[in-house]
SEBA-543247 format. One line per field, with one value per residue (C-alpha): residue number from 1; residue in one letter; x, y, z. Coordinates in steps of 0.05 Angstrom, whole numbers. Layout:
# residues N
baro: (NUM;...)
torti: (a;...)
px: (X;...)
py: (Y;...)
pz: (Z;...)
//
This chain:
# residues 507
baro: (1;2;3;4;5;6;7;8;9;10;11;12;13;14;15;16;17;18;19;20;21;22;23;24;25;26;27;28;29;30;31;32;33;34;35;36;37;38;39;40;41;42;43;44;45;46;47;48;49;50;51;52;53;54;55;56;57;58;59;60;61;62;63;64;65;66;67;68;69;70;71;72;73;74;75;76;77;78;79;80;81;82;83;84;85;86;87;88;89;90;91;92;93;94;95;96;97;98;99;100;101;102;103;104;105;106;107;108;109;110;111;112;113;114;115;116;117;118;119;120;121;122;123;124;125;126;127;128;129;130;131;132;133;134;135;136;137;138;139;140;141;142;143;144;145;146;147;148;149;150;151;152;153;154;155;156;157;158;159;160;161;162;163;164;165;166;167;168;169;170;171;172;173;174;175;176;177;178;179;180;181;182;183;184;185;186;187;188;189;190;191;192;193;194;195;196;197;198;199;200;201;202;203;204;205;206;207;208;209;210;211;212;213;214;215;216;217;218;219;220;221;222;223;224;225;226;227;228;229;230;231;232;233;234;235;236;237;238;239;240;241;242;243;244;245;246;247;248;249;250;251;252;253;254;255;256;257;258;259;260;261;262;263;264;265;266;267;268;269;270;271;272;273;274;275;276;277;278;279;280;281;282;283;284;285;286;287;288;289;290;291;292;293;294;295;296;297;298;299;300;301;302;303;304;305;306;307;308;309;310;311;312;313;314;315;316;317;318;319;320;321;322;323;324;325;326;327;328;329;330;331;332;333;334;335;336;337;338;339;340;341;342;343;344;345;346;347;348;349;350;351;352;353;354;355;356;357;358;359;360;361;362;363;364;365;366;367;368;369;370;371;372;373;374;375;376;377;378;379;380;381;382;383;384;385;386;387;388;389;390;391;392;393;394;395;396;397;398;399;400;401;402;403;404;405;406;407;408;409;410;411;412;413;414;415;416;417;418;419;420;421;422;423;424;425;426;427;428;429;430;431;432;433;434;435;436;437;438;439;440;441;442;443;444;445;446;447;448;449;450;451;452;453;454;455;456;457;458;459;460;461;462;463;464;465;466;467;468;469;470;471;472;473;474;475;476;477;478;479;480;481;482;483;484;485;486;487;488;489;490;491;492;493;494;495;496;497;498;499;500;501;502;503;504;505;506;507)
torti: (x;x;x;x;x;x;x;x;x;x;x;x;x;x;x;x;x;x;x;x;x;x;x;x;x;x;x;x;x;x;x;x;x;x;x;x;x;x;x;x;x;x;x;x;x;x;x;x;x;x;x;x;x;x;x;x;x;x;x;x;x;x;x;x;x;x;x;x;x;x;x;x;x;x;x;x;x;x;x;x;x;x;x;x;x;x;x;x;x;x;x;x;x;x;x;x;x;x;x;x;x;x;x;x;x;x;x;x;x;x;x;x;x;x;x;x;x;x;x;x;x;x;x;x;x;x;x;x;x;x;x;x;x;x;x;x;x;x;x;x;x;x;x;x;x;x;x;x;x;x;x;x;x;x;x;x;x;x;x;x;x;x;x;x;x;x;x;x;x;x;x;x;x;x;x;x;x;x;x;x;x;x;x;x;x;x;x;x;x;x;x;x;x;x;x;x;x;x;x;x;x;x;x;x;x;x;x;x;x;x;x;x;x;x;x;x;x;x;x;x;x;x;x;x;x;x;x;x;x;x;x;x;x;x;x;x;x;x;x;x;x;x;x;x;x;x;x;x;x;x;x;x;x;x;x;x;x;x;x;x;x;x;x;x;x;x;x;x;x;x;x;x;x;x;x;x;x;x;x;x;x;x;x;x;x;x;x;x;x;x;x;x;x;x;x;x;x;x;x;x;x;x;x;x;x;x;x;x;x;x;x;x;x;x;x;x;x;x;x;x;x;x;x;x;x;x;x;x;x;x;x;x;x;x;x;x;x;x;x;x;x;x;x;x;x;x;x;x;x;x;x;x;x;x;x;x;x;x;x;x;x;x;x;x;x;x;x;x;x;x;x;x;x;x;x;x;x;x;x;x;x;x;x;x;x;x;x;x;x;x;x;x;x;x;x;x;x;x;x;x;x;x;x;x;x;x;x;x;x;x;x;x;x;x;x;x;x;x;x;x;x;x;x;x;x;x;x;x;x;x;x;x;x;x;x;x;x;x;x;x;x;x;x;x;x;x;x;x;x;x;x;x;x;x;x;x;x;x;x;x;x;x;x;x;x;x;x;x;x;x;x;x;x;x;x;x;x;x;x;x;x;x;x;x;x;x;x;x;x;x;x;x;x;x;x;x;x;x;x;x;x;x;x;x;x;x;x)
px: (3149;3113;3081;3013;3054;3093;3028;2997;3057;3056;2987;2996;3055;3010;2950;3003;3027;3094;3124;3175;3212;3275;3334;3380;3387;3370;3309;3287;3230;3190;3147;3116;3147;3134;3096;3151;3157;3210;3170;3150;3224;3241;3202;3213;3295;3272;3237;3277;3288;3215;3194;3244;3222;3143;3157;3200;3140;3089;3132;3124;3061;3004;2934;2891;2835;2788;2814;2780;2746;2806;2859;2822;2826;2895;2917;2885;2921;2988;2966;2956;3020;3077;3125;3069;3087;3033;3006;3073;3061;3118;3103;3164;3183;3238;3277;3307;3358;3386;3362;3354;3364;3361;3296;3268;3276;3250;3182;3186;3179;3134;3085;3097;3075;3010;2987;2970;2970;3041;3053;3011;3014;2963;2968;2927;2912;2859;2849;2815;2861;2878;2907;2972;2983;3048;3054;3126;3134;3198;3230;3255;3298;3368;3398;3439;3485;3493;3550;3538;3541;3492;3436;3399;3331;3339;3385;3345;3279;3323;3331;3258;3238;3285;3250;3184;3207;3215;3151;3127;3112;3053;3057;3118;3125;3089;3092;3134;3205;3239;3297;3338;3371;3419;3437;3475;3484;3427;3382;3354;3283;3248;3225;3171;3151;3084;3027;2967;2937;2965;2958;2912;2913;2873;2943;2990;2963;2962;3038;3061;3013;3040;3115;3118;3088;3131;3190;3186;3177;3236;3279;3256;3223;3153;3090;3056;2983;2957;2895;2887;2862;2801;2809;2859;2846;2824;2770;2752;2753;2707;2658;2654;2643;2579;2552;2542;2499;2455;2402;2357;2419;2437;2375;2366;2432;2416;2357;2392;2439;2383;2359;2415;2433;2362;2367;2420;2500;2522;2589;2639;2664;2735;2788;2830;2887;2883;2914;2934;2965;2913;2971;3000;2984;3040;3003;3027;3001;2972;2965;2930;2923;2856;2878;2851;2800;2763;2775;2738;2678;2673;2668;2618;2568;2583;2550;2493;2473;2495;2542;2621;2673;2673;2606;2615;2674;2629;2568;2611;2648;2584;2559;2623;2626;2551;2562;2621;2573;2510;2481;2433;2480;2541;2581;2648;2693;2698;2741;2713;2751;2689;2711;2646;2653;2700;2742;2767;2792;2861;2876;2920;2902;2844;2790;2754;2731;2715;2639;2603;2576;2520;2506;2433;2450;2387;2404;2343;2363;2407;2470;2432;2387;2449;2489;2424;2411;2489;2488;2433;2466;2524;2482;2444;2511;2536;2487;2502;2577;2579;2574;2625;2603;2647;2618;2541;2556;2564;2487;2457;2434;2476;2428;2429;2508;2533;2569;2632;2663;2620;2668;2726;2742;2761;2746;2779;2778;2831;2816;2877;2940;2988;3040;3036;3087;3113;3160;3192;3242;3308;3265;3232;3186;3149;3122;3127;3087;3094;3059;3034;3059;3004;2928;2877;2832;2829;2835;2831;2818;2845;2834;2853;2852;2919;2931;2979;2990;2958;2900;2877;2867;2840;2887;2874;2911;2893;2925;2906;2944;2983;2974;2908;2908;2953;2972;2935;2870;2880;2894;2830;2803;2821;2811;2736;2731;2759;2713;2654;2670;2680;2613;2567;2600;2577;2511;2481;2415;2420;2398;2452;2435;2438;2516;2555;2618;2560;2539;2551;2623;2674;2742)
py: (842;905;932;902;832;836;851;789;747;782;760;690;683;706;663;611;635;655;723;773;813;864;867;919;899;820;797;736;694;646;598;532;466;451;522;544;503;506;546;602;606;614;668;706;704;724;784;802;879;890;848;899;958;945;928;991;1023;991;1006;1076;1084;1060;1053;1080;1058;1090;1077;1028;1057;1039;1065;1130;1112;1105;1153;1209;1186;1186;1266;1290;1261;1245;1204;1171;1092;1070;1023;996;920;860;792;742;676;630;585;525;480;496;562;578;655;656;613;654;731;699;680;738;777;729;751;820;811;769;815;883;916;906;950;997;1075;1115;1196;1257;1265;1325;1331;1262;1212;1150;1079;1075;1010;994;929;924;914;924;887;927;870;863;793;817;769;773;750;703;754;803;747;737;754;812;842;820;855;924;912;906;961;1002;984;985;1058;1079;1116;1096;1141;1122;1164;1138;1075;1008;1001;932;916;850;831;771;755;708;677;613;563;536;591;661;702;727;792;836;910;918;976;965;992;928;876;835;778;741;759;738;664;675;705;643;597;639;636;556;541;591;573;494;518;564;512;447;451;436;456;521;510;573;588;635;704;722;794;840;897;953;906;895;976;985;940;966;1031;1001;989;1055;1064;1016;1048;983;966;1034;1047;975;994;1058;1034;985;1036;1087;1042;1008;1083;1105;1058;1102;1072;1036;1063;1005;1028;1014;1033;1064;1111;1173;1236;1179;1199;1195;1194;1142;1079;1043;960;895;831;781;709;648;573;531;463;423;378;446;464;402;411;480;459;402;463;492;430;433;505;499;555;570;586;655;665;634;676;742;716;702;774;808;780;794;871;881;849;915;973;945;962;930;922;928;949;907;918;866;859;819;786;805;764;729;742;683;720;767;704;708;773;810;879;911;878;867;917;934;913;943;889;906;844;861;819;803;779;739;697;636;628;589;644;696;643;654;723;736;692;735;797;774;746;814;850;805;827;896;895;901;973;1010;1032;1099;1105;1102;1155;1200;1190;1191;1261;1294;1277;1202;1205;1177;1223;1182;1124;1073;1018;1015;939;891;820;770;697;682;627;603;596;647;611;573;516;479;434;424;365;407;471;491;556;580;639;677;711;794;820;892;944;996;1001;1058;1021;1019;934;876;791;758;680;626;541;512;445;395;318;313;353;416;480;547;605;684;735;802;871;935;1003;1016;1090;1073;993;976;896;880;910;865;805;808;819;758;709;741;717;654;643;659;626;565;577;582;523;479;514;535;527;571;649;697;729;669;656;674;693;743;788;859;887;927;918)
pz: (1286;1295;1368;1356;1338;1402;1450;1410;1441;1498;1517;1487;1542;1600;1584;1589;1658;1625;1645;1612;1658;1648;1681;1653;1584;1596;1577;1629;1632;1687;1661;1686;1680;1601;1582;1539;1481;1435;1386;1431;1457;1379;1368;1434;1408;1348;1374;1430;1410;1401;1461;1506;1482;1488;1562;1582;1551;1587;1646;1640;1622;1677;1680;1723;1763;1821;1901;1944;2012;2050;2000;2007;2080;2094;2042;2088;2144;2120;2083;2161;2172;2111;2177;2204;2208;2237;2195;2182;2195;2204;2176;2189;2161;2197;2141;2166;2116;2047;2031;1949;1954;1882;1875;1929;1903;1838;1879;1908;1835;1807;1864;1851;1785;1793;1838;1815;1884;1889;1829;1854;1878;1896;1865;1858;1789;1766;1843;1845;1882;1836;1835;1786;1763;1729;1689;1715;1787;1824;1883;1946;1967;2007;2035;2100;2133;2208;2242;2302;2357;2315;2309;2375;2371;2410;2364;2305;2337;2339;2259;2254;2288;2251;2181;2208;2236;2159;2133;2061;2007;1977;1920;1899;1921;1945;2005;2010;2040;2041;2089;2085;2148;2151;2213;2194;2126;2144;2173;2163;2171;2116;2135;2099;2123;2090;2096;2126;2052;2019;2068;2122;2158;2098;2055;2113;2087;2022;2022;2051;2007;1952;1972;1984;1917;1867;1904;1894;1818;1814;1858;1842;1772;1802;1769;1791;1828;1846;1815;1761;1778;1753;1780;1809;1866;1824;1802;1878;1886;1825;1859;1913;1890;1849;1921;1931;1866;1874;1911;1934;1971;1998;2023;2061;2085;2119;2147;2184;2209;2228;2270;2304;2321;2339;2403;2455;2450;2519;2535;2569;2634;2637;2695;2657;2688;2704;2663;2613;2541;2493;2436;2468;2422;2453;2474;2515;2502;2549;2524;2550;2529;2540;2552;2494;2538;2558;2482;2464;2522;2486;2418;2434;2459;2399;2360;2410;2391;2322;2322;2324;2384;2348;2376;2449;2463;2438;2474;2539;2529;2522;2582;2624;2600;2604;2679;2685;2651;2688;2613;2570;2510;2492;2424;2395;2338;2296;2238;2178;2117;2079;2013;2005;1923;1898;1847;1907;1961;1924;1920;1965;2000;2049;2030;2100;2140;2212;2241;2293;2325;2370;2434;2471;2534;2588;2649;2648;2600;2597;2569;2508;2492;2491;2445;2396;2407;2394;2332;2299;2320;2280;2229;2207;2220;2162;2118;2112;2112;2030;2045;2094;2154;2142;2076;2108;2158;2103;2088;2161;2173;2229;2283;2268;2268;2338;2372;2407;2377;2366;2396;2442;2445;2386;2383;2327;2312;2266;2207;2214;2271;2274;2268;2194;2180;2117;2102;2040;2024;2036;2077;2118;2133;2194;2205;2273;2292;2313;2372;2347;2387;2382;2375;2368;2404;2484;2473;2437;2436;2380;2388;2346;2348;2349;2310;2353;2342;2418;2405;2386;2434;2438;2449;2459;2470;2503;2462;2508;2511;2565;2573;2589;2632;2693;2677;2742;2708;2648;2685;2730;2666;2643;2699;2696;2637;2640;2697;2669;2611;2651;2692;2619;2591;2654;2669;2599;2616;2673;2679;2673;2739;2780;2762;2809;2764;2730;2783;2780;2805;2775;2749)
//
């Protein structure tokens, strides 16, 4: 069989969903439950040699494709600094009951190679930064057993933070560990130490979605369902490099921008401490459950104003921070998945992007008229996000460029619970969820809905650095805004001003 004869069954296999891979000299294969029929089996036996040689060669020899914004992005920040971890993220996975190790580092590689991210480094070539894609992935992977006394959480967290402590080279290699720790027969965390670059919190669901269904393949014979990708992450960069050349869009774009920016920037006032560290990154985290009757109260004035618990909590923090500044607006970060193009919702990597959401807050007005003025806000936010805000800036002339940082607080509502669970007939996986221990930043609220047999309830948790807020700060933070939350919910109709939980004072 000659080379063009091999790459014919090459491709015949992966329209199938069957994969080659090397291992030393061994030729393996994973395919779905009744892919490989006995003739293509023939032939790849027969054409072994030629079949080993054409992937070693596509091993070694990439392709190449143009970064995405936030490639470019993070790729500067680890240039200014080659030990920077930063970005280093933890995503966990607790396995509970027979544990297929064998089953399980095969999902791991078939996941590896459906997604071309995780083959990916990024390299100057000709001076111009570049993606490298290798058809061949490979597996950083080690299985450590722990003896009894070694596997309390607290000495598991000091393994952690020793891999997360481990800079990446992204030239090199992707940035992807996995640790297997096993704590007994029957238990062990599945531990991945992932860049920023190559992951979100859309791809924390998709790992485990990803995970459960190649591993009930490899261990019990059952049929892959994934869908098929129509498109990997270089196509996702490409696009969104065409945004910037289309100049209907680009222009609509900065317009928008000139004149969200033409109007001044309110500044939150925060008590922050004095002669803090400002390279001090270091956060706590400050949690809180709404029982799920208030939960339910909440979402029922959701249905009334036709709008989403997403947009009561920004509503109800604009109010309580405009209440703080005693201005007429105020600015939040907020980070978008921004896959509205179907072929990208399975793919792993940075796809969303960070939103400057801007909340115009009259104290005049009810809580009703906020909830619609908010949902707007959000609404024509949304329809410029195609383009990065970072990449606009770079248009604006220097006068229309703000000045200081456009944001200082984040606010998040997750899709999904933090904490995912499956069970499988002989396993089962949770994940568990990582507080992050630093921020740029001055604070963040990330909420989420938790699913329970007895009902469902709101949760959020307060992230804020703590070079810069004294714990009592954030928790009279808090119970200001659980108040006033509180206060809306039973008086929508009311004005602002004439809530008592709203009137001005300080933190």
């Amino acid at each position: 069989m000659n080379t063009n004869n091999s790459q014919d069954l090459l491709q015949t296999l992966q329209q199938q969903q069957i994969t080659l891979r090397l291992e030393g000299e061994r030729l393996l294969y994973d395919a779905p439950k009744g892919a490989l029929s006995p003739a293509l089996l023939q032939q790849i036996r027969e054409h072994k040699t030629e079949l080993i040689q054409l992937l070693r060669a596509q091993a070694t020899q990439p392709r190449y494709a143009l970064p995405s914004f936030p490639q470019l992005r993070f790729w500067t920040y680890q240039q200014n600094d080659l030990s920077d971890t930063f970005h280093n993220l933890s995503y966990s996975l607790r396995l509970h009951g027979k544990i297929d190790c064998i089953a399980l580092e095969k999902s791991l590689y078939a996941i590896i190679q459906r997604h071309e991210l995780l083959r990916t480094v990024l390299q100057k070539i000709d001076n111009k930064l570049q993606q490298v894609i290798y058809s061949t992935g490979v597996l950083d992977m080690q299985i450590i057993e722990l003896q009894p006394v070694d596997s309390s959480m607290q000495n598991l967290e000091k393994l952690i933070k020793a891999e997360l402590d481990i800079p990446f080279d992204l030239a090199n290699t992707v940035p992807l560990r996995v640790r297997l720790f096993i704590l007994a027969d029957d238990e062990a965390i599945l531990f991945f130490c992932i860049h920023h670059i190559i992951f979100d919190d859309w791809s924390s669901h998709l790992l485990l979605q990803e995970i459960v269904n190649f591993y009930q393949h490899f261990h019990s014979n059952k049929p892959i369902t994934l869908p098929k990708l129509t498109a990997q992450y270089a196509d996702y960069a490409q696009w969104q490099q065409q945004q910037l050349i289309q100049p209907e869009l680009l222009a609509l774009t900065i317009q928008y921008w000139q004149h969200w920016l033409a109007n001044s920037l309110p500044t939150l006032k925060l008590p922050v401490i004095a002669n803090y560290s400002a390279s001090d990154y270091q956060t706590h985290i400050y949690s809180y459950e709404l029982s799920p009757q208030l939960t339910q109260q909440l979402k029922k004035l959701c249905q009334q104003t036709e709008t989403t618990l997403f947009t009561l909590i920004i509503a109800t923090l604009g109010a309580l921070f405009q209440r703080y500044s005693d201005d007429d607006a105020v600015v939040f970060a907020v980070p978008m998945a921004m896959r509205q193009q179907q072929q990208f919702e399975p793919l792993f990597g940075r796809i969303g992007g960070m939103l400057a959401l801007r909340i115009d807050v009259k104290k005049s007005d009810s809580f009703l008229e906020l909830i619609q003025t908010t949902k707007q806000s959000m609404l024509h936010t949304l329809e410029h996000q195609s383009v990065p805000f970072e990449q606009i800036s770079y248009h604006l002339s220097p006068t229309e460029r703000p000045k200081k940082p456009l944001f200082q607080v984040l606010v998040s509502f997750l899709l999904m619970s933090l904490q995912q669970q499956v069970t499988l007939p002989d396993l089962q996986i949770q994940s568990i969820e990582h507080a992050e221990t630093h921020m740029r930043l001055a604070m963040g609220l990330v909420a989420w809905e938790e699913k329970t047999p007895t009902g469902n309830y709101l949760k959020w948790s307060w992230q804020y650095r703590t070079a810069l807020f004294e714990p009592a700060v954030i928790a009279q933070l808090h119970e200001d805004f659980l108040q006033l939350l509180m206060d809306l919910m039973r008086n929508p109709q009311k004005k602002l001003s004439d809530l008592s939980s709203f009137q001005s004072r300080s933190l």
